[in-house]
MARLUM-351475 format. One line per field, with one value per residue (C-alpha): residue number from 1; x, y, z. Coordinates in nm, 2 decimals, padded with zeros to 4 digits, always signed. Example, Ala and Ser with C-alpha at 12.3 -4.5 7.8 and 13.67 -1.06 7.14 Angstrom:
REM MARLUM-351475
seq = c(1 / 2)
px = c(+01.23 / +01.37)
py = c(-00.45 / -00.11)
pz = c(+00.78 / +00.71)
***
This chain:
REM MARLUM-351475
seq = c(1 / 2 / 3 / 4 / 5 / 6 / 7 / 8 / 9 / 10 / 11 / 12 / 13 / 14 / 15 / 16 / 17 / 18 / 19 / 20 / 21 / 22 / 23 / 24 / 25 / 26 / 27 / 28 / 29 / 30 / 31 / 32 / 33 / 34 / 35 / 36 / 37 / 38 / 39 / 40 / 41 / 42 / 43 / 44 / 45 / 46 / 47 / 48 / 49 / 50 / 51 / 52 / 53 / 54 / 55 / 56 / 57 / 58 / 59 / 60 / 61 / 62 / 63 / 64 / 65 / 66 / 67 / 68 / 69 / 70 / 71 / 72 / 73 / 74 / 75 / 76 / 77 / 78 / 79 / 80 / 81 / 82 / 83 / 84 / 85 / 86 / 87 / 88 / 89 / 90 / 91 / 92 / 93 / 94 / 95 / 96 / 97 / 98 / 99 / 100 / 101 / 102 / 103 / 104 / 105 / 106 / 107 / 108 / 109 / 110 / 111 / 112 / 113 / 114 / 115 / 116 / 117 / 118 / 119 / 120 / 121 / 122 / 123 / 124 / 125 / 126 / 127 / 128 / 129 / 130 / 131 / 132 / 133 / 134 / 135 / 136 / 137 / 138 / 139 / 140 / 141 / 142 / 143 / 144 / 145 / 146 / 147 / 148 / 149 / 150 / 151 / 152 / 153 / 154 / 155 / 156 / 157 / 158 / 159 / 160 / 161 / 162 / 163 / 164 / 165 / 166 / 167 / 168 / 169 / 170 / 171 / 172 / 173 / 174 / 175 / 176 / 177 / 178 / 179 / 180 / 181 / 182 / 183 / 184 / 185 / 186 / 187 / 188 / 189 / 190 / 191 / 192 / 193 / 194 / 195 / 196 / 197 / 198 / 199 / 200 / 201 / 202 / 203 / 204 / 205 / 206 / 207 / 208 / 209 / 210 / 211 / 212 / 213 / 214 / 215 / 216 / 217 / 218 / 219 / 220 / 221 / 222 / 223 / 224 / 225 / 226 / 227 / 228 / 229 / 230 / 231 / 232 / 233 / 234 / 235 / 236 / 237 / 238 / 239 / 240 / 241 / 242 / 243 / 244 / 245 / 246 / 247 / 248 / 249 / 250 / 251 / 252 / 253 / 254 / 255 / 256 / 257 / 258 / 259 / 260 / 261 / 262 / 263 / 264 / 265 / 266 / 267 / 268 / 269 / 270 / 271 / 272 / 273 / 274 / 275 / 276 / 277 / 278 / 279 / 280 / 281 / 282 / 283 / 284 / 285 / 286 / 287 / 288 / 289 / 290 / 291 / 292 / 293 / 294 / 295 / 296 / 297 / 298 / 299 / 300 / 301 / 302 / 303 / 304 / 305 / 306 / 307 / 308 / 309 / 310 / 311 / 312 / 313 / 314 / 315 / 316 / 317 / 318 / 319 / 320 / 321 / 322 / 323 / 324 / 325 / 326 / 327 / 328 / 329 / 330 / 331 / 332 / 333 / 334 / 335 / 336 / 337 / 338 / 339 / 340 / 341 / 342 / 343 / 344 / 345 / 346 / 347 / 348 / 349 / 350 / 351 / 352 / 353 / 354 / 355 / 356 / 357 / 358 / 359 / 360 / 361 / 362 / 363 / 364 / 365 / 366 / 367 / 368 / 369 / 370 / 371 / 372 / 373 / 374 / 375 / 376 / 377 / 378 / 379 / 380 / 381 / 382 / 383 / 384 / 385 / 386 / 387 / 388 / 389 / 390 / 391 / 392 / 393 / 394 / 395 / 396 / 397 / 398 / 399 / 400 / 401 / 402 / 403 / 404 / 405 / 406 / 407 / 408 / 409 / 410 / 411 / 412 / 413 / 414 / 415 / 416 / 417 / 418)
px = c(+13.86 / +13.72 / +13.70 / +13.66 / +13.49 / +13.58 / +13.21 / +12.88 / +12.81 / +12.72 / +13.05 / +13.12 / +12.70 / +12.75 / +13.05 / +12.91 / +12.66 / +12.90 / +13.08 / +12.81 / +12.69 / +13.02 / +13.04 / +13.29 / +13.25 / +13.27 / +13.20 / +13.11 / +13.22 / +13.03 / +13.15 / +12.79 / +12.59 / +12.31 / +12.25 / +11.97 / +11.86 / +12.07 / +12.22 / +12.03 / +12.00 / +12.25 / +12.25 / +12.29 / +12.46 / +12.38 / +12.73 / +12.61 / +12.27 / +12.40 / +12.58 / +12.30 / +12.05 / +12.28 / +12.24 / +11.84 / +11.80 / +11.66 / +11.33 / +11.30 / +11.53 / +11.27 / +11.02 / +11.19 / +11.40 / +11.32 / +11.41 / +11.57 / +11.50 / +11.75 / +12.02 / +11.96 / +12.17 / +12.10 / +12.30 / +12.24 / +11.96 / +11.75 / +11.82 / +11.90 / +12.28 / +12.25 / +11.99 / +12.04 / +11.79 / +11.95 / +11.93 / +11.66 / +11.54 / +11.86 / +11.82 / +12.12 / +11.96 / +11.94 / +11.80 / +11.98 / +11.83 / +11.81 / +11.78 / +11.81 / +12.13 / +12.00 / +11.71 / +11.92 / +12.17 / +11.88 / +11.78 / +12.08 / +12.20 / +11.83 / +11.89 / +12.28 / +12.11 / +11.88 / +12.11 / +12.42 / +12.22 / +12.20 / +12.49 / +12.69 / +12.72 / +12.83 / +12.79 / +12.98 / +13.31 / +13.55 / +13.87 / +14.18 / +14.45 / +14.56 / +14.84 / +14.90 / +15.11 / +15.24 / +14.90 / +14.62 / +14.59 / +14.41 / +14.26 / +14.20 / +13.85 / +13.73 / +13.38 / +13.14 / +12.79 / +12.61 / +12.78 / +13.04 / +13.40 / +13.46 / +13.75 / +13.89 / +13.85 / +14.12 / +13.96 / +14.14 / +14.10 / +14.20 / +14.16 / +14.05 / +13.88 / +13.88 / +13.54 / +13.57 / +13.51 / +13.70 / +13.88 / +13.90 / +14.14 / +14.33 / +14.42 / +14.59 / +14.73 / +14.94 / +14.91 / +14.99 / +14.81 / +15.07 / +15.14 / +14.80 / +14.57 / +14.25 / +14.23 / +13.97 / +13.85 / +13.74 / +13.36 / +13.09 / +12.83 / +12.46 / +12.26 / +11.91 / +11.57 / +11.21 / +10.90 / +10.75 / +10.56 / +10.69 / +10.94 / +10.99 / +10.88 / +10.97 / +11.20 / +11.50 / +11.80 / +11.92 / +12.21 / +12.23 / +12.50 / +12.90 / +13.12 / +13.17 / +12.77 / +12.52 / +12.25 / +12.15 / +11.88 / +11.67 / +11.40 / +11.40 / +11.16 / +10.92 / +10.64 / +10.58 / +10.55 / +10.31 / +10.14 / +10.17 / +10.44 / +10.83 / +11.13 / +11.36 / +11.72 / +11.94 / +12.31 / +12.33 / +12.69 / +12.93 / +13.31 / +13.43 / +13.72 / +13.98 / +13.94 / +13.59 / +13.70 / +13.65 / +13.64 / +13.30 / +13.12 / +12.75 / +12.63 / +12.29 / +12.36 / +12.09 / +12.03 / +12.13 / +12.48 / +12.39 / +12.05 / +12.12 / +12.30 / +11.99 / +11.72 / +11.66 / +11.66 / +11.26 / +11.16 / +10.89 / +10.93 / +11.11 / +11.10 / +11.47 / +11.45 / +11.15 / +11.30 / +11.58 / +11.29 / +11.10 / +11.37 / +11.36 / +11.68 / +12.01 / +12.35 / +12.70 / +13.01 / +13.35 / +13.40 / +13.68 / +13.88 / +14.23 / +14.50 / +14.50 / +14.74 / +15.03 / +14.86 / +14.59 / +14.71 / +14.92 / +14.97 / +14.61 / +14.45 / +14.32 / +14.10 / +13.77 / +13.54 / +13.60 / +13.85 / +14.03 / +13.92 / +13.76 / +13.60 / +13.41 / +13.09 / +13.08 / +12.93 / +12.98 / +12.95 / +13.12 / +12.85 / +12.87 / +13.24 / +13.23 / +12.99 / +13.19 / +13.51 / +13.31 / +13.22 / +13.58 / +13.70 / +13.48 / +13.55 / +13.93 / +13.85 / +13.69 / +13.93 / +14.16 / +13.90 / +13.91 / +14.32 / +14.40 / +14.53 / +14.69 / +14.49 / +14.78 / +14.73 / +14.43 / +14.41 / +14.69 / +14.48 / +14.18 / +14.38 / +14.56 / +14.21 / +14.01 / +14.28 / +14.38 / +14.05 / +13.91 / +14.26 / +14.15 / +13.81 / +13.97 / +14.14 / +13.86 / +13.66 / +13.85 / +13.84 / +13.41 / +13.37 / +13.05 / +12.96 / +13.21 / +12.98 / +12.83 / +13.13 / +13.22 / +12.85 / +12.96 / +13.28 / +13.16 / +12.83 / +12.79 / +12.55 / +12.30 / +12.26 / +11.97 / +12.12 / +12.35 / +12.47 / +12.60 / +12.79 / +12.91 / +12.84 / +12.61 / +12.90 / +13.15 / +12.86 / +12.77 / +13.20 / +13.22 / +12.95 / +13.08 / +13.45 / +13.35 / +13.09 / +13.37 / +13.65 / +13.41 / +13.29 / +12.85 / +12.90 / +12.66 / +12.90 / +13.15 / +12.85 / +12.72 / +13.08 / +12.92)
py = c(+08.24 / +08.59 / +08.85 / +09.24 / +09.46 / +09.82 / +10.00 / +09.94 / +10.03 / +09.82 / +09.60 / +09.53 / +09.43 / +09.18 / +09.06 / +08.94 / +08.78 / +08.58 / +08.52 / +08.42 / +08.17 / +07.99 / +07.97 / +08.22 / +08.40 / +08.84 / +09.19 / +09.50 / +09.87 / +10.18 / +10.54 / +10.66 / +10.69 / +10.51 / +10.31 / +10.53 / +10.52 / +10.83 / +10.85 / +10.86 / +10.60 / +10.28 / +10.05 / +09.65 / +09.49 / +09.14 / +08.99 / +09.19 / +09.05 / +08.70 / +08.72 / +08.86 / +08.59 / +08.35 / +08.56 / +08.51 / +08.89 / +08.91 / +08.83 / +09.14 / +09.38 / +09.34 / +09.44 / +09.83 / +09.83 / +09.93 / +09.61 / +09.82 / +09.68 / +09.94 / +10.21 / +10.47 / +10.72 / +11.02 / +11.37 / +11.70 / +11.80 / +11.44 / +11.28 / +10.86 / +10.72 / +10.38 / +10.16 / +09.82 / +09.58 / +09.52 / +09.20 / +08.97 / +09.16 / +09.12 / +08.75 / +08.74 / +08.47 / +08.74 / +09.11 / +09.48 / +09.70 / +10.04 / +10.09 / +10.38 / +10.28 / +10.38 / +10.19 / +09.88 / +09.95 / +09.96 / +09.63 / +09.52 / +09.57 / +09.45 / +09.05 / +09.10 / +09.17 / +08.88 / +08.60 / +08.71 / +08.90 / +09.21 / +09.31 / +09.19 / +09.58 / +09.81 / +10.18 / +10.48 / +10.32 / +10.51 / +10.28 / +10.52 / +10.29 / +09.91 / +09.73 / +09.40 / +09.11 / +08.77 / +08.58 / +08.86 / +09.28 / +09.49 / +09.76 / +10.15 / +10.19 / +10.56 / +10.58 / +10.83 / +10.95 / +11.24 / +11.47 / +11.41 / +11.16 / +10.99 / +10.74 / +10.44 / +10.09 / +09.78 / +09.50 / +09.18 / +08.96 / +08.72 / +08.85 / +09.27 / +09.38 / +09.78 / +09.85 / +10.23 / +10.43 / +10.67 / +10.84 / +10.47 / +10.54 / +10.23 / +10.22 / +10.61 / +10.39 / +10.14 / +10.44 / +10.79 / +11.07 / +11.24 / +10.90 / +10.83 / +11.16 / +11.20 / +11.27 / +11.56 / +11.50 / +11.86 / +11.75 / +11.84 / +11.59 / +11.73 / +11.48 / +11.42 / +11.25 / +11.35 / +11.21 / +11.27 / +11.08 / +10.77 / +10.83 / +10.61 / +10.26 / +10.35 / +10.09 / +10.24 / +10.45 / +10.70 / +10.97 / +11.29 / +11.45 / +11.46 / +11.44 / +11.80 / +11.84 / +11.55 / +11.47 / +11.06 / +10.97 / +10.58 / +10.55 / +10.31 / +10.30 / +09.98 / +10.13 / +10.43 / +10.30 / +10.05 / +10.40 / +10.46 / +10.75 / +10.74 / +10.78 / +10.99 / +10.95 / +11.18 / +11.31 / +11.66 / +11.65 / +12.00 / +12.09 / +12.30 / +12.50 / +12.27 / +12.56 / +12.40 / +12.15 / +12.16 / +11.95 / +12.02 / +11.72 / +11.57 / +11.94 / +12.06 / +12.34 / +12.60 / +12.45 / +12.81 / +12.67 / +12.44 / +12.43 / +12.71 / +12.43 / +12.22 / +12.47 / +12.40 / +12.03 / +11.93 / +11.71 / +11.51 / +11.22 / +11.42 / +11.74 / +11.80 / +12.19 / +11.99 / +11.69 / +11.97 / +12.21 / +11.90 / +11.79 / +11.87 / +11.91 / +11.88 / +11.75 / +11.86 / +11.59 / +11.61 / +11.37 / +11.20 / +10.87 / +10.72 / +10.57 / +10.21 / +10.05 / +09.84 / +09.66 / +09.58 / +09.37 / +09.33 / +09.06 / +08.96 / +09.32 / +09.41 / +09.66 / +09.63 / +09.88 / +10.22 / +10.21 / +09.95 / +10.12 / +10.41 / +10.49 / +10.73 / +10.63 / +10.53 / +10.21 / +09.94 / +10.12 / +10.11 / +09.89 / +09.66 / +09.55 / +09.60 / +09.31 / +09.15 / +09.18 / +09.03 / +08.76 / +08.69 / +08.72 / +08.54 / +08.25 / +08.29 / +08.32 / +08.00 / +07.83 / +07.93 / +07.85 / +07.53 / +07.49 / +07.49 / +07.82 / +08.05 / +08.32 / +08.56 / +08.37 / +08.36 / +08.76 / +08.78 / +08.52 / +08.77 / +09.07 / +08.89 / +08.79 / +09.16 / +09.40 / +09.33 / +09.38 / +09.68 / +09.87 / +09.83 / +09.95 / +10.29 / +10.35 / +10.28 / +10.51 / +10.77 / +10.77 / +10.72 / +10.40 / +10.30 / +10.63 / +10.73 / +10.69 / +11.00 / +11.18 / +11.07 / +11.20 / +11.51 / +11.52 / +11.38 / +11.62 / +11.86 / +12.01 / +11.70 / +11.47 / +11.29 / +10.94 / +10.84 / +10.54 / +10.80 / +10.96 / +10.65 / +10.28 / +10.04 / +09.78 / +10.08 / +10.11 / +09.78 / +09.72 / +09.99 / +09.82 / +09.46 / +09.57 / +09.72 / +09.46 / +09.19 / +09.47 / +09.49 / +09.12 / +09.17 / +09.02 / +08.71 / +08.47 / +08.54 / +08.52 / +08.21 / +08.03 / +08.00)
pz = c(+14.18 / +14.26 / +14.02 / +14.09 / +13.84 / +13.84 / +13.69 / +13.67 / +13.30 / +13.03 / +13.00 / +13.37 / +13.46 / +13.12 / +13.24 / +13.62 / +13.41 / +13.19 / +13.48 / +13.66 / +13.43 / +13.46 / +13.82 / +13.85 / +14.17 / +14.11 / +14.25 / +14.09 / +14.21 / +14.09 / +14.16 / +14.12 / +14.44 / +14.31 / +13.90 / +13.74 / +13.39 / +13.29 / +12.89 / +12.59 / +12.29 / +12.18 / +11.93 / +11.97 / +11.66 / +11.59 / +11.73 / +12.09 / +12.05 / +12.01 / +12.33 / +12.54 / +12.39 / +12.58 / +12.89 / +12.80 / +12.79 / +12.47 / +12.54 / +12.81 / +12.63 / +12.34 / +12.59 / +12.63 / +12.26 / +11.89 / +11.68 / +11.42 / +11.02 / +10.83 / +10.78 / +10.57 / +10.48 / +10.30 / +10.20 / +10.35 / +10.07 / +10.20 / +09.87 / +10.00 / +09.89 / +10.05 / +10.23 / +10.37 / +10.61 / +10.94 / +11.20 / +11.15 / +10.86 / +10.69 / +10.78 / +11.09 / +11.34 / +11.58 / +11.57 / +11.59 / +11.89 / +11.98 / +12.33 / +12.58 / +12.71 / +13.10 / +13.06 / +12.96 / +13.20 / +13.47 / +13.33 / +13.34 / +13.69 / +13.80 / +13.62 / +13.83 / +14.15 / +14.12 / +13.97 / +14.19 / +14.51 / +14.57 / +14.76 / +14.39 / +14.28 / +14.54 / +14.47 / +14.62 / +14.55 / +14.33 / +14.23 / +14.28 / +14.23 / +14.25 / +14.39 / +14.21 / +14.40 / +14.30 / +14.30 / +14.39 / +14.33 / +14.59 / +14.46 / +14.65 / +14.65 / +14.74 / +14.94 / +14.78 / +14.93 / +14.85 / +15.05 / +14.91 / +14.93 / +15.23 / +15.35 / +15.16 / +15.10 / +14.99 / +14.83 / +14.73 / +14.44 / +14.27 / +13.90 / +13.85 / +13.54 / +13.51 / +13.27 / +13.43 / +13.09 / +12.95 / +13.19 / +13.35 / +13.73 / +13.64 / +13.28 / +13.38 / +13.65 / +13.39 / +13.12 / +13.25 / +13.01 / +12.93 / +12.74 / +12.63 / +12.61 / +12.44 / +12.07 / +11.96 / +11.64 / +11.59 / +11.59 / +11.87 / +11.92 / +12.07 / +12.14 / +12.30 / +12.30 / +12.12 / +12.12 / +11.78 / +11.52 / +11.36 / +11.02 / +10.74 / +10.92 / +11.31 / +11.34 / +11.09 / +11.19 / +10.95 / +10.89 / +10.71 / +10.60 / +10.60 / +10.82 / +10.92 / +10.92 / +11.04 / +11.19 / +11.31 / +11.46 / +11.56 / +11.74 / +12.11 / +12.30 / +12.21 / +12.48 / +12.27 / +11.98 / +12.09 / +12.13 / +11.81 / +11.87 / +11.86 / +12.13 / +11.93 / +12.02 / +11.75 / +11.77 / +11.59 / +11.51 / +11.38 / +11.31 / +11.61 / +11.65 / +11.91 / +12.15 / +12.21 / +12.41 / +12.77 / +13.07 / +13.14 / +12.92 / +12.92 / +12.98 / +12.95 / +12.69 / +12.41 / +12.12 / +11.94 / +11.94 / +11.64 / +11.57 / +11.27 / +11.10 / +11.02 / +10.99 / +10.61 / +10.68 / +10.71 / +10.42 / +10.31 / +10.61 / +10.89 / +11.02 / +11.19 / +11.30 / +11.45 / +11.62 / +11.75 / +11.92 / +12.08 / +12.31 / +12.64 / +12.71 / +12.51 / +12.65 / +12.46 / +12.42 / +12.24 / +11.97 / +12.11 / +12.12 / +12.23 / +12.03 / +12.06 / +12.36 / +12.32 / +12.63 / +12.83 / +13.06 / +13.39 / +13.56 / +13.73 / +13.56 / +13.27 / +13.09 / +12.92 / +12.69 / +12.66 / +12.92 / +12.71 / +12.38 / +12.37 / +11.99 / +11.79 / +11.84 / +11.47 / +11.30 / +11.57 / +11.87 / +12.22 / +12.40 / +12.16 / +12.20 / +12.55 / +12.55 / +12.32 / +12.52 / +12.83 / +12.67 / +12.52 / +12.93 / +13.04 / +12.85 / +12.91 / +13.29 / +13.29 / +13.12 / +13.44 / +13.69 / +13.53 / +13.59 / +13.21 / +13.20 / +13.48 / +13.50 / +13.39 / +13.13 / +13.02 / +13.05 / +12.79 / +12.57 / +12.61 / +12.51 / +12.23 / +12.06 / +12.16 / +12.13 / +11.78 / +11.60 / +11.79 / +11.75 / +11.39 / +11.42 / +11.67 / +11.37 / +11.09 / +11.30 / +11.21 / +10.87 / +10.94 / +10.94 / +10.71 / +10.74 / +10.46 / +10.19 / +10.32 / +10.30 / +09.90 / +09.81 / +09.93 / +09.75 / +09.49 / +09.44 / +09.72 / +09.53 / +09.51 / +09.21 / +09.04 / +09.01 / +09.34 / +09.07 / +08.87 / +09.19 / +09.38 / +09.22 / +09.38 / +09.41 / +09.60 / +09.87 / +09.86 / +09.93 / +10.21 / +10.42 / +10.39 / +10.47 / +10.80 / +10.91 / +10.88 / +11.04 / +11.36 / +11.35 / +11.26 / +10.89 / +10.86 / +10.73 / +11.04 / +11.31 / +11.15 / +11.29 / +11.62)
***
């Protein structure tokens, strides 16, 4: 069995290695000219981590990461509304990371090249389209350089997994837009890195806020704070009108479009007007999402990550189930290589086990995931309070966070089945 991976990000890289490790033959196709450590900070849940510790890449990805000890969330006046330990310090059996997702994709791609050769990703190849037949699909493969687009390419396989993001060539393919557009949630995300020194413990990630007005931000870079200095990855987030949206996303844009919101917001252990003004440069994105498909799969394709589920990236995170997804496949896949399965099969056993439960968390996402304990302390007292108890009891926090963990799979009694 051969398997074709449409994109090089996060999912597809884990998923050669999962493959890989089962003796499952694969090729990766990247649209980008070249992998380079572009993007800005992640976070790896304890369910994520547990699958990349069976890859052995926890050892080097705590080399470059933050091993994060809490959450802490707070309202827009700095007063805290709920705290909680995460990963090891919460006593999972594996750790919660923050990362700079180019860095671990670099990482990434460098373990592919030398378990699976070099030649395994190919970049400069933009999948347009795929043709599936009775026991392979070809798919179109569009050569990129940096002049520009070139001719095309047919590559057949046996199985093809499209992990192509977003805006993912092949899951228009099976799903036209007009079908399956994006959803704007009304909210503009800024986001960028700052190097400033350590808050609270440096290893905690924290949110301030509501959900029309917030600010989040984790440190990730282990080197610096070796240093004794912090990588600052933070999202300054802001209701928009919906004639804010534009094509034009990941742009370099002034921080005067938002930085007015959180110029009262420096307190005793963070400076944010300060974080905002350190950054060297600041990139714009749409909060946006899909609604969940019906399917995933087609015959010998299916879809994986965001171009399976795209989220808001609220509480769980994308990378995370996209590594959860791989490893889900990649078990199915081998149960085919193996001749217990067909592999038609075993891609409708995948989507019947992943599609389910991150439909639910698409749709928890929008009503903020965890995150919604913010949003009651500002319904509740948007004016501040002197006792959160007395605005939102311990136990309705304390509910909250345990209902999501289980929705999206990180609660320690359901990652202690395996």
């Amino acid at each position: 069995m051969k398997v074709g991976i449409v994109g090089a990000g996060i999912g597809g890289l884990t998923l050669a290695l999962m493959l890989h490790q089962r003796g499952i033959a694969c090729e990766v196709w990247e649209s980008a000219t070249e992998l380079r450590p572009l993007g800005l900070g992640i976070n790896l849940l304890p369910h994520a981590m547990r699958e990349l510790a069976e890859l052995r890449i926890d050892a080097l990805l705590a080399d470059i990461a933050i091993e994060t000890s809490a959450l802490a969330c707070y309202n827009c006046h700095g007063q805290p509304i709920w705290q909680e330990e995460r990963g090891r310090a919460a006593g999972y059996d594996w750790p919660q990371f923050s990362v700079h997702r180019g860095e671990f994709q670099t990482l990434l791609a460098r373990i592919v090249a030398r378990r699976l050769g070099p030649d395994t990703v190919q970049t400069g190849l933009r999948a347009e389209g795929c043709e599936a037949a009775r026991r392979v699909v070809t798919v179109t493969l569009r050569e990129r350089d940096s002049e520009g687009e070139g001719g095309t390419q047919q590559r057949t396989v046996d199985v093809l997994v499209a992990a192509d993001g977003i805006h993912s060539a092949i899951r228009r393919q099976m799903h036209p837009p007009e079908r399956d557009p994006l959803r704007f949630a009304g909210r503009m995300l800024w986001r960028a890195t700052t190097e400033a020194a350590p808050y609270l413990d440096g290893r905690t990630v924290f949110m301030a806020g509501h959900q029309d007005q917030k600010f989040v931000a984790y440190p990730i870079s282990e080197p610096a704070r070796r240093k004794g200095r912090s990588l600052v990855n933070w999202i300054a987030e802001l209701r928009v009108s919906p004639e804010s949206l534009h094509d034009d996303w990941n742009r370099d844009v002034p921080r005067s479009l938002f930085d007015h919101a959180f110029a009262g917001w420096h307190w005793d252990w963070i400076d944010i007007p300060a974080l905002i003004a350190g950054a060297e440069a600041v990139y714009e994105f749409p909060m946006v999402d899909k609604d969940p498909l019906p399917r995933w799969t087609a015959a010998r394709l299916t879809l994986l990550g965001d171009a399976a589920h795209p989220m808001y990236p609220i509480g769980s995170y994308g990378s995370a189930q996209a590594i959860l997804d791989a490893r889900c496949l990649a078990d199915c896949l081998e149960r085919a290589a193996h001749g217990r399965l067909t592999p038609e099969h075993a891609l409708l056993e995948y989507e019947a086990e992943r599609l389910p439960c991150t439909a639910a968390i698409v749709l928890r996402n929008r009503l903020n995931g965890p995150e919604q304990v913010m949003q009651l302390a500002h319904e509740r007292a948007p004016g501040g309070y002197s006792d959160i108890d007395a605005v939102i009891p311990r136990a309705e926090l304390e509910d909250i966070a345990l209902r999501y963990k289980r929705l999206a799979g990180f609660d320690r009694q359901s990652l202690g089945g395996r």
